[in-house]
Structure formats: structure tokens, C-alpha cells
py3Dmol code that shows the C-alpha trace and the ligand (Angstrom):
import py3Dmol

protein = """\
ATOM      1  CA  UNK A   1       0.000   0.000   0.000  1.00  0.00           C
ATOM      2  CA  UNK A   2       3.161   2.584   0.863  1.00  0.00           C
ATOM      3  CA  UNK A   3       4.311   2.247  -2.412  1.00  0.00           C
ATOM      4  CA  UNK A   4       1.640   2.682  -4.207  1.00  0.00           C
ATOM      5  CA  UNK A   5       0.960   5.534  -2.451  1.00  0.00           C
ATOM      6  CA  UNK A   6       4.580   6.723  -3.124  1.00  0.00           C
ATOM      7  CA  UNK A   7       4.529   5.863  -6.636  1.00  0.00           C
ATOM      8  CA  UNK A   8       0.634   7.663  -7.477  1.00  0.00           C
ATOM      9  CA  UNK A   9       2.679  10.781  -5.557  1.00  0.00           C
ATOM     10  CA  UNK A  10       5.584  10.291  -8.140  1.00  0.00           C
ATOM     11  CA  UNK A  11       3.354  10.388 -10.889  1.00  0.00           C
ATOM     12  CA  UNK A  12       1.370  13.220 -10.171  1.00  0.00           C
ATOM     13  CA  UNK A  13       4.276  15.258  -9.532  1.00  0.00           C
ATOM     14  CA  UNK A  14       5.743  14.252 -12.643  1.00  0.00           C
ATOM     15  CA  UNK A  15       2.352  15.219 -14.053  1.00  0.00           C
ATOM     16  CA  UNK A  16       2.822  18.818 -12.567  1.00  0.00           C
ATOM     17  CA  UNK A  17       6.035  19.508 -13.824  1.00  0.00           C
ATOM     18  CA  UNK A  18       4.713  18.496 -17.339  1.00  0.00           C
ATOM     19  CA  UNK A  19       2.517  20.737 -17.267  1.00  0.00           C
ATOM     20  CA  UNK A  20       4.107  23.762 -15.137  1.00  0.00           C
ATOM     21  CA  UNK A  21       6.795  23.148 -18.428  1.00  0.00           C
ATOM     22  CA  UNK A  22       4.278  23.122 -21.158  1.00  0.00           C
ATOM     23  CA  UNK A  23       2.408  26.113 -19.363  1.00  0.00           C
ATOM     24  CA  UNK A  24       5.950  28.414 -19.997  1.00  0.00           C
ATOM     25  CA  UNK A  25       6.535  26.867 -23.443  1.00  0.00           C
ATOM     26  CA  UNK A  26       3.005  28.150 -24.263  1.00  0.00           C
ATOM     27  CA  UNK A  27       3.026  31.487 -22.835  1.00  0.00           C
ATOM     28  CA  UNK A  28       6.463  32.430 -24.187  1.00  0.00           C
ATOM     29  CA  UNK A  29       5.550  33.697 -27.778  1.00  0.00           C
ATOM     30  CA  UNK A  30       2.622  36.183 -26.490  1.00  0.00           C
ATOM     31  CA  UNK A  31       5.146  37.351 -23.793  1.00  0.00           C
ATOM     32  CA  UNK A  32       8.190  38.183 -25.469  1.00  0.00           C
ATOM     33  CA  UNK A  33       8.259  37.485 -29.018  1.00  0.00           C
ATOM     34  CA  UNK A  34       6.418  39.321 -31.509  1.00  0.00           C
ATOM     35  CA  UNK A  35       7.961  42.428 -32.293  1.00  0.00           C
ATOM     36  CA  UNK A  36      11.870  40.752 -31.696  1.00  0.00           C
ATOM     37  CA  UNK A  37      11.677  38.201 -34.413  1.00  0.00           C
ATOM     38  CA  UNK A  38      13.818  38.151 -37.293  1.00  0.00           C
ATOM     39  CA  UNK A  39      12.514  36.280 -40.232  1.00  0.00           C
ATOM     40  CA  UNK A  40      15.869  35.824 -41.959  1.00  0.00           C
ATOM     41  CA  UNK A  41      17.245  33.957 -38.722  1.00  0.00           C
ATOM     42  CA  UNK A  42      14.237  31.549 -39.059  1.00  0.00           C
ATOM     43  CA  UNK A  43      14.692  31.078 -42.608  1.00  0.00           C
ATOM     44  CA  UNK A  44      18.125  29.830 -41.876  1.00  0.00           C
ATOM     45  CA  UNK A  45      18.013  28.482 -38.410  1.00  0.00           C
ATOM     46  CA  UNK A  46      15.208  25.799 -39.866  1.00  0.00           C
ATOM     47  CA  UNK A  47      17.452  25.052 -43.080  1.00  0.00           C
ATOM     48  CA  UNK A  48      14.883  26.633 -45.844  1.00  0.00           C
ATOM     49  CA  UNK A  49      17.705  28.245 -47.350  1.00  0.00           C
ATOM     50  CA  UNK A  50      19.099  24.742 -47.997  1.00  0.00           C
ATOM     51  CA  UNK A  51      16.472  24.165 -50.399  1.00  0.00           C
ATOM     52  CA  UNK A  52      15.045  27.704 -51.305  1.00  0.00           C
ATOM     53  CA  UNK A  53      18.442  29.068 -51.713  1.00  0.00           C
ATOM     54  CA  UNK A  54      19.990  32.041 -49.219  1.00  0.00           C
ATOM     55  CA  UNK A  55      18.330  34.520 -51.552  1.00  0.00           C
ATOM     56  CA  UNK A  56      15.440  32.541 -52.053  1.00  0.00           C
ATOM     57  CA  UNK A  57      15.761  31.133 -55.916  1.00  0.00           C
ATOM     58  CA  UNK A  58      14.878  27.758 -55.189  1.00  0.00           C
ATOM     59  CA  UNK A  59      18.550  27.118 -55.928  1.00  0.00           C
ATOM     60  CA  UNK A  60      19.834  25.683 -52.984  1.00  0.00           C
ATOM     61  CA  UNK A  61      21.862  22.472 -52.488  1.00  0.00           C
ATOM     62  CA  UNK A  62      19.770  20.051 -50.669  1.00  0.00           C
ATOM     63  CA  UNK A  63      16.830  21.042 -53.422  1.00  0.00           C
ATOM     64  CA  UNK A  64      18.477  20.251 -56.568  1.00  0.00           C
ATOM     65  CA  UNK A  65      17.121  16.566 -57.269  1.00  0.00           C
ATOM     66  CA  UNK A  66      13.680  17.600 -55.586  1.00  0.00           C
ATOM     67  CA  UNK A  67      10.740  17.044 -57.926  1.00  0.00           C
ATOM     68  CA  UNK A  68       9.091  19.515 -58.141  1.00  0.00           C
ATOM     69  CA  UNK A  69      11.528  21.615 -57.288  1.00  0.00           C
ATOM     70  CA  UNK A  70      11.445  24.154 -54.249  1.00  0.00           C
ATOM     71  CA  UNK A  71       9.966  27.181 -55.268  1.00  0.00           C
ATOM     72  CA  UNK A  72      11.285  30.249 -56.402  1.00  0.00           C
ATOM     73  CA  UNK A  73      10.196  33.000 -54.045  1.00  0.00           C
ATOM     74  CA  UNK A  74      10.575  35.624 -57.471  1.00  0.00           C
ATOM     75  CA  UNK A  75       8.182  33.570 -59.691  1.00  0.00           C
ATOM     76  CA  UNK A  76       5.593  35.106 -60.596  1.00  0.00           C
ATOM     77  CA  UNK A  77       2.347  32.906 -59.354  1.00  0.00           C
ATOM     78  CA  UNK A  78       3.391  30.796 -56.195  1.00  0.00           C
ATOM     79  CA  UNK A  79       1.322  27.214 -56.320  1.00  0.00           C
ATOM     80  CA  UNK A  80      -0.981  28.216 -53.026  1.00  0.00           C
ATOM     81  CA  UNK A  81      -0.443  32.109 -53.365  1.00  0.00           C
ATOM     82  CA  UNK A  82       1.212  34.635 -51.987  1.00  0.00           C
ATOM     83  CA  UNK A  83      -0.950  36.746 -49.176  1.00  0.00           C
ATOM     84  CA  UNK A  84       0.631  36.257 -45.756  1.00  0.00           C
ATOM     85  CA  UNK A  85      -2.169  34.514 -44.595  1.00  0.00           C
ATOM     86  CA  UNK A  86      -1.721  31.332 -47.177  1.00  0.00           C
ATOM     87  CA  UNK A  87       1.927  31.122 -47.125  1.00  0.00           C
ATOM     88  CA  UNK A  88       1.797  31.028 -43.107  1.00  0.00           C
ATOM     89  CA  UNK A  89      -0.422  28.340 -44.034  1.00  0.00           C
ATOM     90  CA  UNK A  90       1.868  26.282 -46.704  1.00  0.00           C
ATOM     91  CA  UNK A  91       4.528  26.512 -44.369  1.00  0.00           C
ATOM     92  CA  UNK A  92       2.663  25.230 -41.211  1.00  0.00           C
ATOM     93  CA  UNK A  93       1.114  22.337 -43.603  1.00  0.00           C
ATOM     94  CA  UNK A  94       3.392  21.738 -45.927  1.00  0.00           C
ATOM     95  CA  UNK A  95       2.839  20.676 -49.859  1.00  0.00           C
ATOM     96  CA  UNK A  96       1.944  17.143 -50.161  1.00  0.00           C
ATOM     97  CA  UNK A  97       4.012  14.625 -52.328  1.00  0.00           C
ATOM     98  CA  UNK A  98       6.838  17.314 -52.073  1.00  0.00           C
ATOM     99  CA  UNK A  99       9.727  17.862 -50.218  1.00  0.00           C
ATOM    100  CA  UNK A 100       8.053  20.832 -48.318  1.00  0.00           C
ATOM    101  CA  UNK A 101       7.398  19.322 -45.334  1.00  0.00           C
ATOM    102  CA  UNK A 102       5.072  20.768 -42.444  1.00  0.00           C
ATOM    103  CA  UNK A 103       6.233  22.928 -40.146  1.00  0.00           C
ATOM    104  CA  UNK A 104       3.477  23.079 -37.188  1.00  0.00           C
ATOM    105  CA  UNK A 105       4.331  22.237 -33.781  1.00  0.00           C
ATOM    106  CA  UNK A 106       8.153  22.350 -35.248  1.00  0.00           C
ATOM    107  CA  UNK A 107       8.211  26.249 -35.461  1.00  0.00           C
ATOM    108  CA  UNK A 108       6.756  28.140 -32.965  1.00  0.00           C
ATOM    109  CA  UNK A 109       3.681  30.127 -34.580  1.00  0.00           C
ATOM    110  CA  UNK A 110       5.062  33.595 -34.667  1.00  0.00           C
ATOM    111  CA  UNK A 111       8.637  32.664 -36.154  1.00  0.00           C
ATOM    112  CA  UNK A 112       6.124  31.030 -38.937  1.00  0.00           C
ATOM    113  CA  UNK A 113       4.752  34.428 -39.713  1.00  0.00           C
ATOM    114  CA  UNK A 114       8.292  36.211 -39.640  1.00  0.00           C
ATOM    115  CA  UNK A 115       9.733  33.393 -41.959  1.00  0.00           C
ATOM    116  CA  UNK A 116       6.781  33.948 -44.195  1.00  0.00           C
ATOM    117  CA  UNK A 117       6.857  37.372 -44.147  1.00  0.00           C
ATOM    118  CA  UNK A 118      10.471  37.131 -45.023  1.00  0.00           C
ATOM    119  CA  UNK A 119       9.923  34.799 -47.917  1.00  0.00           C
ATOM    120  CA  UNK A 120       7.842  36.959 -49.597  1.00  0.00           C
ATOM    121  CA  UNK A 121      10.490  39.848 -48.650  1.00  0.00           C
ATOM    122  CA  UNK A 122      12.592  37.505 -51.102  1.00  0.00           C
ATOM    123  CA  UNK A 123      10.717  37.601 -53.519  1.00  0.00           C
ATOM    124  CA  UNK A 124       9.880  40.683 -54.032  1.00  0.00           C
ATOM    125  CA  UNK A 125       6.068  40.787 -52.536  1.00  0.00           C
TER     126      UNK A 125
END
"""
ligand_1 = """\
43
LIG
C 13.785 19.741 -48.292
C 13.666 20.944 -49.050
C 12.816 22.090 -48.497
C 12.995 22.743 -47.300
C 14.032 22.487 -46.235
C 11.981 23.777 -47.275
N 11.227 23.746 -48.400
Fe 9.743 25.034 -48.907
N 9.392 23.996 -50.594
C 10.111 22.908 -51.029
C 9.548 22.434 -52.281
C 10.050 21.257 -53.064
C 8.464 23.284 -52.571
C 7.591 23.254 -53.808
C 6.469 22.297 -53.664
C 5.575 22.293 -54.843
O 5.763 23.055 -55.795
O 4.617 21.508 -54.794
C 8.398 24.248 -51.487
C 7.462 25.239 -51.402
C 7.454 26.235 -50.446
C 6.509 27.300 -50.391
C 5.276 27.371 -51.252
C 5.173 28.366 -52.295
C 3.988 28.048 -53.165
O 4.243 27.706 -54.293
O 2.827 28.153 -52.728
C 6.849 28.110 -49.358
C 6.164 29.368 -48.901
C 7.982 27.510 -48.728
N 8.339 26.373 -49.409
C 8.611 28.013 -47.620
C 9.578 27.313 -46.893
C 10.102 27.734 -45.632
C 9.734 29.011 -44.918
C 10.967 26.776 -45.218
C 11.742 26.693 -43.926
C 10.964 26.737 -42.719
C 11.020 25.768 -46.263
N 10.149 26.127 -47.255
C 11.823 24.653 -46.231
C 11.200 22.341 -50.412
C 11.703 22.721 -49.179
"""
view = py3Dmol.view(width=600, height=400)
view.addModel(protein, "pdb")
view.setStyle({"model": 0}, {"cartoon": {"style": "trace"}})
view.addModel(ligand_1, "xyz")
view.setStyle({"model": 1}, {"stick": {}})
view.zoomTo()
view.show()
């Protein structure tokens, strides 16, 4: 009976610190972030550049052999668009049977919008 007791206390402490963690994760972004974000860090610090190119020409190494290849932030027509609200949304749900994968839940939320905004920076929008 003592160690159950024990180990039910064990868990539920665990349980706390869970979500005490998860609790700072989430508040983080609305605390701090917004204004402080540089899109051109995300771009790189998440590799796009390896594939879209530092400039954003769809020209970079790891894209080469990609078909279809990774777009060209100058072209013209983009394949979902090109308002800030659909390109946070490519980038958070990637392009099926592509190599843009999604990025929700692996960059934070506002970075997203600061990569996309810089993205279309690239290319010219
Ligand atoms: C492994 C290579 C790869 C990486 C890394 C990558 N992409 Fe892509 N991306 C692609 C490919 C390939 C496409 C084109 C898919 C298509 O045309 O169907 C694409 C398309 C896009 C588009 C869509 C434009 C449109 O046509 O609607 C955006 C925006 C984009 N990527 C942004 C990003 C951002 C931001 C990152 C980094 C967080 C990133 N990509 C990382 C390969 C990559």
C-alpha cells in the first residue's frame, strides 16, 4: 500500500512539472516574441535556405534533385499564393508529395509568420 501511495505521488508530480513546463513553453511567444523576431534567422536556423536558396531562388543544395523543385520566391504565381495569410499556411502544412514538409508544432507560430513574411520579402512581394 506505501508504495503505491509513493509511486501515485511520483506520478502526479511528474504530471505537474509536465505541465508547469508546457504552461511556460506556451506562454512564451505572447510574452516576449512578436515584435523581436527576425525572419531571416528563421529562414536559416530551420534550413529553408538549404532548399530555397539564401536569396530565395529555389537554388539551394539540398533542393536540386527535388521534384518539383522548391519554389522560387521571385516567380511570378506561387502554387498556393502569396498573401501572408496562405503562405503562413503552406509553411505550417506543408505541400503534399513534395519535399516541403510541415512545419506546425516544429516552429513556434510567430517565427512562422516572420519566416513567411520574409519569404515573400525575397521575392519581391
Ligand atoms: C527539403 C527541401 C525544403 C525545405 C528544407 C523547405 N522547403 Fe519550402 N518547398 C520545397 C519544395 C520542393 C516546394 C515546392 C512544392 C511544390 O511546388 O509543390 C516548397 C514550397 C514552399 C513554399 C510554397 C510556395 C507556393 O508555391 O505556394 C513556401 C512558402 C515555402 N516552401 C517556404 C519554406 C520555408 C519558410 C521553409 C523553412 C521553414 C522551407 N520552405 C523549407 C522544399 C523545401
Amino acid at each position: 500500500m506505501k508504495n503505491i501511495q509513493k509511486l501515485t505521488i511520483a506520478v502526479l508530480l511528474a504530471a505537474g512539472l509536465v505541465a508547469v513546463a508546457c504552461g511556460k513553453k506556451a506562454d512564451a511567444p505572447t510574452a516576449e516574441a512578436p515584435a523581436a523576431i527576425d525572419g531571416a534567422e528563421v529562414y536559416t536556423t530551420y534550413a529553408c535556405n538549404t532548399c530555397h536558396g539564401d536569396k530565395g531562388l529555389g537554388d539551394g543544395a539540398a533542393g536540386a534533385s527535388l521534384n518539383p523543385k522548391p519554389r522560387n520566391f521571385t516567380d511570378a504565381t506561387w502554387k498556393n499564393g502569396t498573401d501572408l495569410a496562405t503562405v503562413v499556411s503552406t509553411i505550417k502544412n506543408g505541400i503534399e508529395g513534395s519535399g516541403m514538409a510541415p512545419y506546425a508544432g516544429v516552429i513556434p507560430d510567430a517565427e512562422i509568420e516572420a519566416v513567411a513574411k520574409y519569404v515573400l520579402k525575397l521575392g519581391g512581394k
